[in-house]
C-alpha positions as CSV (number, residue, x, y, z in Angstrom):
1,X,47.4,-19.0,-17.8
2,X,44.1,-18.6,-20.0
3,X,46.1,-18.1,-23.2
4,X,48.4,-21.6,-22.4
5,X,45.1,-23.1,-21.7
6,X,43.8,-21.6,-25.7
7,X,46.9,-23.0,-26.8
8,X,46.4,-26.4,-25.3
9,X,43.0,-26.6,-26.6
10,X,43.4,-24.8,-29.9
11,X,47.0,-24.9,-30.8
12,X,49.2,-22.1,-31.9
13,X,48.3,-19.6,-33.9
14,X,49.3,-19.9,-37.8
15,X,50.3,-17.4,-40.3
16,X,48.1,-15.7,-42.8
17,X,50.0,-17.1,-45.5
18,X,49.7,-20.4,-44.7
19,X,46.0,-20.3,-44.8
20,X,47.0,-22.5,-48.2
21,X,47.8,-25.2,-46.2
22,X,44.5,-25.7,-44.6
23,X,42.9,-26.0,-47.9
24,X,41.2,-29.5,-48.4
25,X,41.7,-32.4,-50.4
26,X,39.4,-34.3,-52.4
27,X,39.9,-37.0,-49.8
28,X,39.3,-35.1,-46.5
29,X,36.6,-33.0,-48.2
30,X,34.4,-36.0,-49.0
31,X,34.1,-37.0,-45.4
32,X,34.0,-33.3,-43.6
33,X,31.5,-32.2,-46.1
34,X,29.5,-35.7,-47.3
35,X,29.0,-36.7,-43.6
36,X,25.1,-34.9,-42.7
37,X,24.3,-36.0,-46.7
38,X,25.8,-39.7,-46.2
39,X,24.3,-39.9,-42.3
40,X,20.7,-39.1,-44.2
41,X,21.1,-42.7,-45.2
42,X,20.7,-44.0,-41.4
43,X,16.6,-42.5,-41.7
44,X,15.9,-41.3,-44.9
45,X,14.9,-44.6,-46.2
46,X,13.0,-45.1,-43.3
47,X,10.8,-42.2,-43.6
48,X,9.4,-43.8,-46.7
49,X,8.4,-46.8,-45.1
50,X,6.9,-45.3,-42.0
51,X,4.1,-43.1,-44.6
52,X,3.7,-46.4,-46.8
53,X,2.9,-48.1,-43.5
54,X,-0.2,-46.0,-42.8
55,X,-1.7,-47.8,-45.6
56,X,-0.3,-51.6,-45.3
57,X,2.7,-53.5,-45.4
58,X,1.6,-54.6,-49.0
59,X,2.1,-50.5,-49.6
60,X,5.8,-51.1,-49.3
61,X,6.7,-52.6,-52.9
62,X,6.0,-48.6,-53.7
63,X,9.0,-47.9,-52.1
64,X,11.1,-49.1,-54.8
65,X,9.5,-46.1,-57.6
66,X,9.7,-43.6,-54.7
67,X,13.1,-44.6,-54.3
68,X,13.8,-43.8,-57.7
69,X,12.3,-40.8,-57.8
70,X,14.6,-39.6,-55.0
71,X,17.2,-41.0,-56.6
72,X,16.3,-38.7,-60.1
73,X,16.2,-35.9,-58.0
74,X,19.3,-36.4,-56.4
75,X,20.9,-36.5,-59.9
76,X,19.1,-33.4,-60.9
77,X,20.7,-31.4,-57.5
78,X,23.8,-33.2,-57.5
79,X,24.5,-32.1,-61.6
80,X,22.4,-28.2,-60.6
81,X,25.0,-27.6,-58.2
82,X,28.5,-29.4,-59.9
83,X,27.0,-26.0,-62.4
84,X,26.9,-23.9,-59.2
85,X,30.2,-24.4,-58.7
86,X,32.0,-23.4,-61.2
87,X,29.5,-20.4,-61.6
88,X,30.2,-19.3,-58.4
89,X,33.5,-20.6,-57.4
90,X,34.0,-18.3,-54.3
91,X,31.3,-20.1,-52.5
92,X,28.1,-19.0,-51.3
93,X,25.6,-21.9,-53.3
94,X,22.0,-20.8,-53.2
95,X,22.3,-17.8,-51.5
96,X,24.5,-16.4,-54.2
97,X,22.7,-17.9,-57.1
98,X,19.5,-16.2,-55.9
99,X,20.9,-12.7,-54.8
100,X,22.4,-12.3,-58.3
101,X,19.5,-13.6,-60.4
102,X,16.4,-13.4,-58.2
103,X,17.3,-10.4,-56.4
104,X,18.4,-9.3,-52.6
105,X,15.3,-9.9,-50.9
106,X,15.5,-14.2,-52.3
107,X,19.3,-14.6,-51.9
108,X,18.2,-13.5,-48.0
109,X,15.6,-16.2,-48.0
110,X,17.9,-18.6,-48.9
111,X,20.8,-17.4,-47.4
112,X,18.5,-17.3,-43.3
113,X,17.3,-20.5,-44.6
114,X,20.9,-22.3,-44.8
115,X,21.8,-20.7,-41.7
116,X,18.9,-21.6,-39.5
117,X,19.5,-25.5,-41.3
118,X,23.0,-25.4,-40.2
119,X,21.9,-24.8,-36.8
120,X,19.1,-27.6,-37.0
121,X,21.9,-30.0,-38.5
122,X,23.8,-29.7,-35.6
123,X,21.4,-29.9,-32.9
124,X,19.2,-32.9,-34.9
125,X,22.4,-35.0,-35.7
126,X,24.1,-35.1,-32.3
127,X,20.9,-35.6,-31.0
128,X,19.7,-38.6,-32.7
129,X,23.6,-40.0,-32.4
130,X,23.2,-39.3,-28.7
131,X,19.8,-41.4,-28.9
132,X,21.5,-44.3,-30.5
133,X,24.0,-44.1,-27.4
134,X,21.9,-44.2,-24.8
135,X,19.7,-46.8,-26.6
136,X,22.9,-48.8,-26.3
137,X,23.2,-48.3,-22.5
138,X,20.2,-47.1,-21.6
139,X,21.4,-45.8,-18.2
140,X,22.6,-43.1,-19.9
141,X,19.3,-41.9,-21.1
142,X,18.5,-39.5,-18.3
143,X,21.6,-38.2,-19.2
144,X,21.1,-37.1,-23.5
145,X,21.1,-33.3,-23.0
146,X,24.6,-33.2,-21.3
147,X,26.1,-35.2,-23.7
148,X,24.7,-34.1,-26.7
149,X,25.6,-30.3,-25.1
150,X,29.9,-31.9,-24.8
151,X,29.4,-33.9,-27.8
152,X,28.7,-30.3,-29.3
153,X,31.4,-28.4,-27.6
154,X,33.8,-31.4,-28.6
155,X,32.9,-30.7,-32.5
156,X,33.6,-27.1,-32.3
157,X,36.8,-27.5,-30.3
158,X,37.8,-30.0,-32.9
159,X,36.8,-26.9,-35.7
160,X,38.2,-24.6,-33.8
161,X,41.8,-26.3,-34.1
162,X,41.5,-25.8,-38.4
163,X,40.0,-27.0,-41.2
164,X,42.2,-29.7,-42.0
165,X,43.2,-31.1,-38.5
166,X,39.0,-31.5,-37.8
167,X,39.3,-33.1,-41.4
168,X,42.3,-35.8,-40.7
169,X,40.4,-36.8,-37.5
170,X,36.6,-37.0,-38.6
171,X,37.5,-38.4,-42.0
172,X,37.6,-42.0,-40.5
173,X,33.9,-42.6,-39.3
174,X,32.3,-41.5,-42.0
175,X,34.9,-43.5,-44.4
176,X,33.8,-46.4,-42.0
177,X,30.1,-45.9,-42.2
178,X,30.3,-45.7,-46.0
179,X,32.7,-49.5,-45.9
180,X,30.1,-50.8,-43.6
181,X,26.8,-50.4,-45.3
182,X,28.8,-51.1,-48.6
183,X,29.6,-54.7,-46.7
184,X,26.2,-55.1,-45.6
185,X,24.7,-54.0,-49.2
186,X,26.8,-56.9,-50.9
187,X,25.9,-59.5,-48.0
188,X,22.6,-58.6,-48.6
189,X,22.2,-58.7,-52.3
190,X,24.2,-62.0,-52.3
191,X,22.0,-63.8,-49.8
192,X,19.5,-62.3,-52.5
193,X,20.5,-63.9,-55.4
194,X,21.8,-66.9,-53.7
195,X,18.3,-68.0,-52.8
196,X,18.7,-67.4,-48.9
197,X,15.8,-65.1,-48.7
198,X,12.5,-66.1,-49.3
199,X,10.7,-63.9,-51.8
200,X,7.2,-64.8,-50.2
201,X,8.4,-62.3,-47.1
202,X,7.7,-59.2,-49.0
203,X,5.0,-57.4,-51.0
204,X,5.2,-58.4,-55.1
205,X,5.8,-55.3,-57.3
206,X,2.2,-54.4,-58.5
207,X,0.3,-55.7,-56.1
208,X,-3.2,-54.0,-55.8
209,X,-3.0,-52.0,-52.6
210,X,-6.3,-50.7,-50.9
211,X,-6.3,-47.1,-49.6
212,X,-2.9,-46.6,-51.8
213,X,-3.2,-42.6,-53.1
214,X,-1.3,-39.9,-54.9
215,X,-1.0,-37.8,-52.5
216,X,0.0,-40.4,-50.3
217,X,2.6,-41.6,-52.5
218,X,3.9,-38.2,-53.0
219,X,3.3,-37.5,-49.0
220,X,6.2,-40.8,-48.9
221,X,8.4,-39.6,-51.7
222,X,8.5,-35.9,-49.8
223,X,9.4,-37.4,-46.8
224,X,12.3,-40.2,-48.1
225,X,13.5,-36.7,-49.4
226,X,14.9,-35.7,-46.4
227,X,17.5,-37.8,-47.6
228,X,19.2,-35.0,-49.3
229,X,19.9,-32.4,-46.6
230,X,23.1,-31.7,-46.6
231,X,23.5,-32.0,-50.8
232,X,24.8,-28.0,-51.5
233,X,26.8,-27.8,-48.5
234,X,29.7,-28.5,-50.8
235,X,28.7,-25.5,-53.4
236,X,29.0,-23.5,-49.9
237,X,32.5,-24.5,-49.2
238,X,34.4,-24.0,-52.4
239,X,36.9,-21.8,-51.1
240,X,38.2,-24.7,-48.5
241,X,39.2,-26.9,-51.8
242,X,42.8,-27.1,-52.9
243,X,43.7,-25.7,-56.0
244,X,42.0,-26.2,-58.9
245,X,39.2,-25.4,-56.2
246,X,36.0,-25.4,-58.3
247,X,37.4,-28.5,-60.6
248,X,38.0,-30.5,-56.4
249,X,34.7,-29.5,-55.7
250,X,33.0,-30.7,-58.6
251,X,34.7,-34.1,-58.3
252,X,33.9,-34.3,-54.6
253,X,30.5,-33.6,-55.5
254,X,29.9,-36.2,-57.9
255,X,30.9,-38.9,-55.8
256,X,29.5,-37.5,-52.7
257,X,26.0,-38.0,-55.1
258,X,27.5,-41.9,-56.9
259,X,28.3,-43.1,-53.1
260,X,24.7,-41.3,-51.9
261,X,22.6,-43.1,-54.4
262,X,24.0,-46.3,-54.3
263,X,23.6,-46.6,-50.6
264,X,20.4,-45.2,-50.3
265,X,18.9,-47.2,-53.3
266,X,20.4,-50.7,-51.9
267,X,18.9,-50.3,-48.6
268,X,15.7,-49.5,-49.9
269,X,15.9,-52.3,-52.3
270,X,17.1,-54.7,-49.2
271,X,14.6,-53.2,-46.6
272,X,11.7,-54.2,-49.3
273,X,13.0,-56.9,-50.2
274,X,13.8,-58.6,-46.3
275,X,9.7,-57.5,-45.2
276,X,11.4,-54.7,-43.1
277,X,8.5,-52.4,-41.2
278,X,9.8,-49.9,-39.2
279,X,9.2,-49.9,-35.6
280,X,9.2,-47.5,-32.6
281,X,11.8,-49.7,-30.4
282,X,14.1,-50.2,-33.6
283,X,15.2,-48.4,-36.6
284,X,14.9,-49.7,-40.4
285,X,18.8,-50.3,-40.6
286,X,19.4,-52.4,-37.3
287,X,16.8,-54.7,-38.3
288,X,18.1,-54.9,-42.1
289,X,21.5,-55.5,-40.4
290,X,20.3,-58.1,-37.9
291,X,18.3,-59.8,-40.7
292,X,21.8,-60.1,-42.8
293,X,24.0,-61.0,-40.4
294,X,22.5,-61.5,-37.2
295,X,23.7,-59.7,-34.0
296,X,27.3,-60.4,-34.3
297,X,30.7,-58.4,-34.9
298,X,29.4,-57.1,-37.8
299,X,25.9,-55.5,-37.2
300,X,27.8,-54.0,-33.8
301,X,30.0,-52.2,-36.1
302,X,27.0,-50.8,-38.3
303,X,25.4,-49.6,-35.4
304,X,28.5,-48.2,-33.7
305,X,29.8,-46.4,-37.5
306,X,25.7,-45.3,-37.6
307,X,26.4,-43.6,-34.2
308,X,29.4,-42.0,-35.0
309,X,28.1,-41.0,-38.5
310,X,25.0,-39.3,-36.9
311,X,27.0,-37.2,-34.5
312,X,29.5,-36.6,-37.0
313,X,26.8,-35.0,-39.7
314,X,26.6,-32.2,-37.4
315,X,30.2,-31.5,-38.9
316,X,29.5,-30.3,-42.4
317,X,27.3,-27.4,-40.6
318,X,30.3,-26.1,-39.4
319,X,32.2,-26.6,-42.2
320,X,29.6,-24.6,-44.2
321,X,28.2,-22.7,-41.9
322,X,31.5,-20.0,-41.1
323,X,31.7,-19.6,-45.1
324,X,27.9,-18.8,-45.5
325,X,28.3,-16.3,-42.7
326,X,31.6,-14.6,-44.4
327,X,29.5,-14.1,-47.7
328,X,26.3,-12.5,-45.8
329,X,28.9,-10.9,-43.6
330,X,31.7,-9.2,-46.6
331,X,27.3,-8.3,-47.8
332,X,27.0,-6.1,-44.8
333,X,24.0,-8.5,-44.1
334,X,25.7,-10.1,-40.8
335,X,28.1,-8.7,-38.5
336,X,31.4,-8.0,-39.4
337,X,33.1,-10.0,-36.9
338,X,32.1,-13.4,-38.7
339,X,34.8,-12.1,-41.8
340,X,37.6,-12.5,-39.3
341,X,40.0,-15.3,-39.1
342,X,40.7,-17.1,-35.9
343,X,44.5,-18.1,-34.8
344,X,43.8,-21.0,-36.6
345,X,42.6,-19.1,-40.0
346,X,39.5,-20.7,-39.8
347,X,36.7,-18.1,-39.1
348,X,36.5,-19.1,-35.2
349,X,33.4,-16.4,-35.2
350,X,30.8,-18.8,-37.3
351,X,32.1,-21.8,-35.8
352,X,31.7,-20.7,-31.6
353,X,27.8,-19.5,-32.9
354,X,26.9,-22.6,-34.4
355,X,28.2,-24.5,-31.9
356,X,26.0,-22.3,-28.9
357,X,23.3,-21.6,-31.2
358,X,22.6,-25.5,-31.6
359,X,23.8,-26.1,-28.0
360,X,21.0,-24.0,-27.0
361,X,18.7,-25.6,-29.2
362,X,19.5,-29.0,-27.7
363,X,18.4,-27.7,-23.9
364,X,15.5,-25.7,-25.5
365,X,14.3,-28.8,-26.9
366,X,15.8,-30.9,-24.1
367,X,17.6,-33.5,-26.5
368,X,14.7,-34.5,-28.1
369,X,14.7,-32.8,-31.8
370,X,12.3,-35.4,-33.7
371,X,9.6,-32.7,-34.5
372,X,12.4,-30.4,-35.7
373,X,13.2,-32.5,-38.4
374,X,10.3,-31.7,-40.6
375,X,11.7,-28.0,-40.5
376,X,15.1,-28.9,-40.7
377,X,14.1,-30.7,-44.2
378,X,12.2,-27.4,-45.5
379,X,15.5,-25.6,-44.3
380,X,17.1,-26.9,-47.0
381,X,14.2,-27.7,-49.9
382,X,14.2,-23.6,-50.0
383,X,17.6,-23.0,-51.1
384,X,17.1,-25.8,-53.5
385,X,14.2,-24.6,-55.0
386,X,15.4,-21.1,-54.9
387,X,19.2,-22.1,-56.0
388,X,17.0,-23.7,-58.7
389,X,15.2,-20.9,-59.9
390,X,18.1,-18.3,-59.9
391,X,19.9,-21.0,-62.2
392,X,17.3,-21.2,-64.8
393,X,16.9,-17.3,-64.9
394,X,20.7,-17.0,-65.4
395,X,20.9,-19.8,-68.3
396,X,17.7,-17.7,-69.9
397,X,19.6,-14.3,-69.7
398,X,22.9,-15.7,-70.6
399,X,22.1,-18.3,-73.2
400,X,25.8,-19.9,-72.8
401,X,26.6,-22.9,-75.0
402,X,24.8,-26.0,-73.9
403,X,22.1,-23.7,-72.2
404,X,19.6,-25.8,-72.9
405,X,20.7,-29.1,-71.5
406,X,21.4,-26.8,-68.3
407,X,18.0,-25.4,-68.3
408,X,16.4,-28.6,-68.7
409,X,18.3,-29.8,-65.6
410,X,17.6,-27.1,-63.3
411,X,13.8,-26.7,-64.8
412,X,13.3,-30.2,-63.3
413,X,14.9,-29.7,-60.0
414,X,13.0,-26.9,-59.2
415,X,9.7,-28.1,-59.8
416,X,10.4,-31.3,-58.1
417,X,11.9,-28.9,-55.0
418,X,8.8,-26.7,-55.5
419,X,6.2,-29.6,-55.3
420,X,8.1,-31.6,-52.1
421,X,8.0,-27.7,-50.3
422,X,4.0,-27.7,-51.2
423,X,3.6,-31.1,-49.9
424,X,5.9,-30.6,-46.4
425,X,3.4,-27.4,-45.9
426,X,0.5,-29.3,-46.7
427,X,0.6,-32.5,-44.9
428,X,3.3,-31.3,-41.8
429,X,2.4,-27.9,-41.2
430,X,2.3,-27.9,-37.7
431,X,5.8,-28.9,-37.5
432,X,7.1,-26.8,-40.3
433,X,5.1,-23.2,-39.4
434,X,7.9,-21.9,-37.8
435,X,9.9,-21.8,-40.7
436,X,7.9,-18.9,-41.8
437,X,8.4,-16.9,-38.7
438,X,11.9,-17.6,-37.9
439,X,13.1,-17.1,-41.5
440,X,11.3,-13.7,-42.4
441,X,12.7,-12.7,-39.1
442,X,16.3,-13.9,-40.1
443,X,15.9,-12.0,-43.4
444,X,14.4,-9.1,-41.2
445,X,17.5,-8.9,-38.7
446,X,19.9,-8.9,-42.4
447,X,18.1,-5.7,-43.0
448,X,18.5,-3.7,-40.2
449,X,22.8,-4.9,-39.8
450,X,22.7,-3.4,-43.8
451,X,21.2,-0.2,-43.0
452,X,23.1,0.2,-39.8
453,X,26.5,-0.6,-42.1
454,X,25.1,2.0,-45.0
455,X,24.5,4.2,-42.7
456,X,27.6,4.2,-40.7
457,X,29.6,4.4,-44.1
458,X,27.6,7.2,-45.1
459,X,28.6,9.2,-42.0
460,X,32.4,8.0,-41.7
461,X,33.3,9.0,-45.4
462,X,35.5,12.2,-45.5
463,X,36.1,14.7,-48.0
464,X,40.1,14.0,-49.0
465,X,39.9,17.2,-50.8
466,X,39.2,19.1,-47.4
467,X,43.4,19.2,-46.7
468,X,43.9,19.0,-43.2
469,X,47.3,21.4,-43.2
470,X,44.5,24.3,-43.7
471,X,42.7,23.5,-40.6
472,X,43.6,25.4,-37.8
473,X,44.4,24.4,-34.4
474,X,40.9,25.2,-32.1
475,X,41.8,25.7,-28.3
476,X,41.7,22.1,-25.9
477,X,39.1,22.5,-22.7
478,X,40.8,19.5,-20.7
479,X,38.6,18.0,-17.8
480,X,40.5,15.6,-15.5
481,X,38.1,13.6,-13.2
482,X,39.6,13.5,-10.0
483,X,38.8,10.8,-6.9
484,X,41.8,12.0,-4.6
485,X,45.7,12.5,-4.6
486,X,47.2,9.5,-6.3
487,X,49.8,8.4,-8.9
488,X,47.0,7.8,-11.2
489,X,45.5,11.3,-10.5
490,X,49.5,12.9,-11.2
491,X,50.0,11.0,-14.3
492,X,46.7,11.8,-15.6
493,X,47.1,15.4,-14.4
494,X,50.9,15.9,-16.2
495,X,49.5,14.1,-19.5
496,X,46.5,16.8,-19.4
497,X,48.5,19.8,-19.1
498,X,50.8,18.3,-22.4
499,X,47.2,18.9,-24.0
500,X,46.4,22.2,-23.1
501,X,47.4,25.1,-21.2
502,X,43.3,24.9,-20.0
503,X,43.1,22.1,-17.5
504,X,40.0,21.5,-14.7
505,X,40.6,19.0,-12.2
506,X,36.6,17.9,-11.1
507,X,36.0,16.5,-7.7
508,X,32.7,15.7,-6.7
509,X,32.2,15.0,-3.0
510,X,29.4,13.9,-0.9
511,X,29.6,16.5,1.8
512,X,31.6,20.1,2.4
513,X,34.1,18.0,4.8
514,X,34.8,16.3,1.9
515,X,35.4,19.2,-0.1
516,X,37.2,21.5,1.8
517,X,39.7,18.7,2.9
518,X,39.9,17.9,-1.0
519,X,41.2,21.9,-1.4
520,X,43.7,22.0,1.3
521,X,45.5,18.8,-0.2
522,X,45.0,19.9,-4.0
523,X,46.1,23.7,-2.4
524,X,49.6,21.8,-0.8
525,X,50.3,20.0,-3.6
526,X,50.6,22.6,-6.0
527,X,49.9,21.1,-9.5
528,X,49.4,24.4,-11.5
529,X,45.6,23.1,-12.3
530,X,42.4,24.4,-11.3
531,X,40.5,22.4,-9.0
532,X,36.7,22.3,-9.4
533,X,34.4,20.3,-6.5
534,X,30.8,19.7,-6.9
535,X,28.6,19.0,-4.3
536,X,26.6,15.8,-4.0
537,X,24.5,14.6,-1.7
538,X,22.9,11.8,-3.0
539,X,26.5,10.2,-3.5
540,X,26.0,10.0,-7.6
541,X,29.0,10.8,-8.9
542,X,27.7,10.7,-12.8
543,X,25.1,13.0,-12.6
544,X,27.1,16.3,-11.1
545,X,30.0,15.6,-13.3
546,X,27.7,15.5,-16.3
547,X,26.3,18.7,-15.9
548,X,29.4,20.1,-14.9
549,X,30.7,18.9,-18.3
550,X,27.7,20.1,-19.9
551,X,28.1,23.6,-18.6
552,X,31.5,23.7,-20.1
553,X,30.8,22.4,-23.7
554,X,28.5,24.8,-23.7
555,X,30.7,27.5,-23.4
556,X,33.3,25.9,-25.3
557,X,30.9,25.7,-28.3
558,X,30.5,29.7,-28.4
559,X,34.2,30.0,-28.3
560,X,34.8,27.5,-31.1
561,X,36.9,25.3,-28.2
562,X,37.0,21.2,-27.9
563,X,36.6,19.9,-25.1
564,X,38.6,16.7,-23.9
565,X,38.0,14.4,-20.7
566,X,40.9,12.6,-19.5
567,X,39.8,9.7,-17.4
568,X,42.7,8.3,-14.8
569,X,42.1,4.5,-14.8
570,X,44.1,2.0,-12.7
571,X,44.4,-1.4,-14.5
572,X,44.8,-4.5,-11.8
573,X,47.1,-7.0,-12.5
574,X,45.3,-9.9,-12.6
575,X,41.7,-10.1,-13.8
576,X,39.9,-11.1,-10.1
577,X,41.5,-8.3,-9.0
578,X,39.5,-5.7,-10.6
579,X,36.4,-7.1,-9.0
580,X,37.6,-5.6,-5.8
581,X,37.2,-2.6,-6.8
582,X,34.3,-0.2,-7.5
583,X,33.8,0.3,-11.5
584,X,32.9,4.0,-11.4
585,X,35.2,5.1,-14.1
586,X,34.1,2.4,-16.4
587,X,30.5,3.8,-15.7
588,X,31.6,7.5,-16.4
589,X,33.5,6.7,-19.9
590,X,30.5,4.8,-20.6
591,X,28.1,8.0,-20.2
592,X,30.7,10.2,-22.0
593,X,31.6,8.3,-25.1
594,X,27.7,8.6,-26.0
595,X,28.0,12.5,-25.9
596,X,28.7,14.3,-29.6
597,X,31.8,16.1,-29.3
598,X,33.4,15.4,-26.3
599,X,36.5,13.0,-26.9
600,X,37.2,10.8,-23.8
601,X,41.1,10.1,-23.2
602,X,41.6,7.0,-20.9
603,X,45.2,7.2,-19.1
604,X,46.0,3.9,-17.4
605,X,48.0,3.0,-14.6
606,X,49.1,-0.5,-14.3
607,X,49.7,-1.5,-10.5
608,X,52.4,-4.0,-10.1
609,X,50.7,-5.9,-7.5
């Protein structure tokens, strides 16, 4: 029943060799992995503004250089990581850059600090998409955290399914978020130079502005940064691309950054120049939307694409999320299990963690993630600034043609990346602190999974020189746990004796009734097998059967013997079944298998009924 229900949910499983098949398309890749950079759009502008407006809305003609600084590091990222690429073609972005030129301990920092951001992208975009629901119908508010929890599990279903089915279905949001603000961009610019907005609305360029600083300028510029989340997660995914997979990538890239400049530079340019302040009851873009078209057809459909789009971002986490976790993972720095393919070959490990890793975020901070957004920002100015560095080092060690026009780009990224981290530390540290316990302790965790891994290769590596055929056989002490006289107990018993000619049937009782009544059946039924029965008064079973065990290794170890339990072990036919039932032998194989030299044989008995 549970598997039809997986394959309802899930579909059916696919072959290894068509994992070609779920490889993306320039197309499909633009919308699964552009959507948390594009969905920036819906605040980053607005971020700018609410800093300028500290000062004056006569500050707000500065928003026009900010933007353009934001717009020169975009170019900078956008052309550092189109180099990433084809550097590093099997994925990985900034946590590979910095592991092979900075070193382990960076390509850690950067590697926790994508991961943690992936988490934050999920639980910060479905949020604010759930807030623009509910600010829709507001009965719904008491409701955000449920349905930004299903909204969640709805995203990592639709993951879970494959890379390119999520892709076909999510593609046509983000595709209509990108047509709509295109649609209000050229509305807006022709009401411009048509003469239907009054230039006296808005601030002149230059005009002298009282209180105005640097470090408040550069306080605005940090913020309208945020922005550019979501930028590498492209470098990240390489390996989803089609064939030529770097040469897709690098494509997607570029007009993932054309489309991301042009929106974010119109609306700034509109927002300015249509005396737009932001407000607490009403973002930056409904009010440019309602100023262009009024609240028709149209500035419904911004809002509803803006809603979508918002949710949606939390899609590109998962998208790069599973792949970041495969490369720590193939590192030894993460568990294993997240290099494993689900049924539909996408790695169905990383996707079900992101997805309860930001669910539980969302209850943590009960729907409302505003003050996360800071640190979801420094999440990903880290990996820049680090991605940044490890390119510059690599151009300086291998001087490659061009290498100077490559340095140059990278040389100006970083110390832009570098200055916006100083400033988010600076002037938001209380929302941004945590980054620097929860990432040392990400990098810490990676640590302790690599020397567990070392260590466990160090112990499980065999001599092949050591030829087995000169072993010789050792003599089998086989111990059969016994409860009574059952078909369990007899199949158990008849697969021991195959073992050894040196079987012990162990019965621990509570009282002597008990274990003189044991004797007379085991006497009757004649099973060739020494019977054993340890007293126990205090009803433990464990404990007696321990020692007993105990008592024998100890002996077997003089005589150069192994000793072997063979645990009988009924297996219910349906799952609820098994609840009925007392889970002692689970309990004993669970004490056993921790003991050194003692191998523990299960022998199960499936009932029919």
């Amino acid at each position: 029943m549970l598997k039809k229900f997986k394959r309802v949910l899930i579909g059916k499983p696919m072959k290894s060799n068509e994992a070609q098949s779920q490889k993306l398309s320039n197309y499909k890749a633009l919308a699964i992995l552009s959507s948390d950079a594009l969905s920036s759009i819906a605040y980053g502008p607005e971020q700018i503004l609410i800093v300028l407006a500290t000062v004056s809305v006569i500050a707000f003609w500065y928003s026009l250089p900010i933007a353009v600084g934001v717009l020169i590091l975009l170019a900078a990222l956008i052309l550092s990581y189109r180099q990433i690429i084809y550097a590093y073609p099997n994925g990985g972005g900034a946590y590979m850059v910095a592991k092979e030129n900075l070193g382990t301990i960076f390509g850690l920092f950067a590697g926790g600090s994508l991961l943690i951001d992936y988490v934050l992208t999920v639980a910060v975009s479905v949020s604010a998409g759930t807030d623009a629901i509910s600010s829709t119908f507001p009965e719904l508010h008491s409701h955000n955290v449920i349905i930004a929890v299903g909204l969640v599990a709805i995203i990592t279903l639709v993951n879970l399914r494959g890379l390119t089915e999520s892709a076909s279905i999510l593609a046509y949001p983000v595709y209509a978020f990108v047509a709509a603000l295109l649609f209000l961009m050229i509305t807006g610019i022709y009401q411009v130079v048509t003469g239907h907005v009054s230039s006296h609305i808005h601030p002149q360029v230059g005009t002298p502005v009282m209180g105005i600083s640097l470090f408040l300028i550069l306080k605005a510029f940090s913020s309208g940064c945020s922005a550019l989340t979501g930028v590498e997660a492209i470098s990240n995914a390489v390996p989803n691309f089609k064939e030529p997979a770097p040469k897709n990538a690098a494509s997607t890239l570029a007009v993932m950054g054309i489309i991301l400049g042009i929106l974010f530079s119109g609306i700034v340019f509109l927002a300015y120049w249509y005396g737009i302040a932001p407000t607490e009851k009403e973002t930056v873009l409904s009010q440019l939307s309602s100023s262009v078209f009024g609240r028709n057809i149209f500035y419904y459909f911004i809002q509803a694409t803006t809603a979508l789009i918002l949710i949606l971002a939390a899609n590109t986490g998962f998208a790069a999320f599973p792949l970041l976790a495969f490369n720590l993972a193939k590192d030894k720095y993460m568990p294993r299990a997240f290099t494993a393919r689900g049924d539909r070959l996408g790695y169905s490990n990383g996707i079900i963690t992101l997805g309860l890793a930001s669910m539980l975020l969302i209850v943590i901070f009960e729907g409302n993630t505003e003050n996360l957004i800071p640190l979801y920002a420094v999440g990903v100015f880290i990996p820049f600034s680090l991605s940044q560095t490890g390119m510059i080092i690599k151009w300086i060690r291998t001087k490659p043609n061009g290498w100077m026009a490559k340095l140059t780009i990278n040389l100006i990224g970083a110390l832009i990346c570098y200055l916006i981290l100083i400033i988010f530390f600076i002037t938001k540290f209380g929302q941004v602190w945590m980054s620097l316990i929860f990432i040392p302790l990400a990098v810490f965790i990676f640590h302790k999974i690599h020397q567990h891994y070392i260590a466990v290769g160090g112990q499980l590596k065999t001599d092949i020189t050591e030829h087995l055929i000169n072993i010789k056989d050792t003599e089998n002490v086989v111990i059969v746990p016994v409860a009574g006289v059952t078909k369990v107990v007899r199949q158990s018993i008849i697969y021991a004796k195959s073992l050894s000619d040196n079987v012990i049937a162990v019965y621990v009782g509570s009282s002597k009734e008990s274990l003189h009544d044991m004797h007379k059946t085991w006497s009757k039924w004649n099973t060739g097998v020494k019977l054993v029965t340890l007293l126990s008064p205090y009803r433990s079973v464990l404990t007696p059967l321990s020692q007993f065990i105990d008592t024998v290794k100890a002996k077997a170890d003089a005589s150069h013997s192994q000793v072997t339990v063979v645990m009988p072990q009924f297996i219910a036919k349906k799952w609820w079944h098994s609840i009925l039932h007392n889970q002692s032998g689970f309990l004993i194989m669970a004490n056993l298998i921790r003991r050194k030299s003692v191998i523990v044989t299960i022998v199960p008995y499936q009932l029919e009924e």
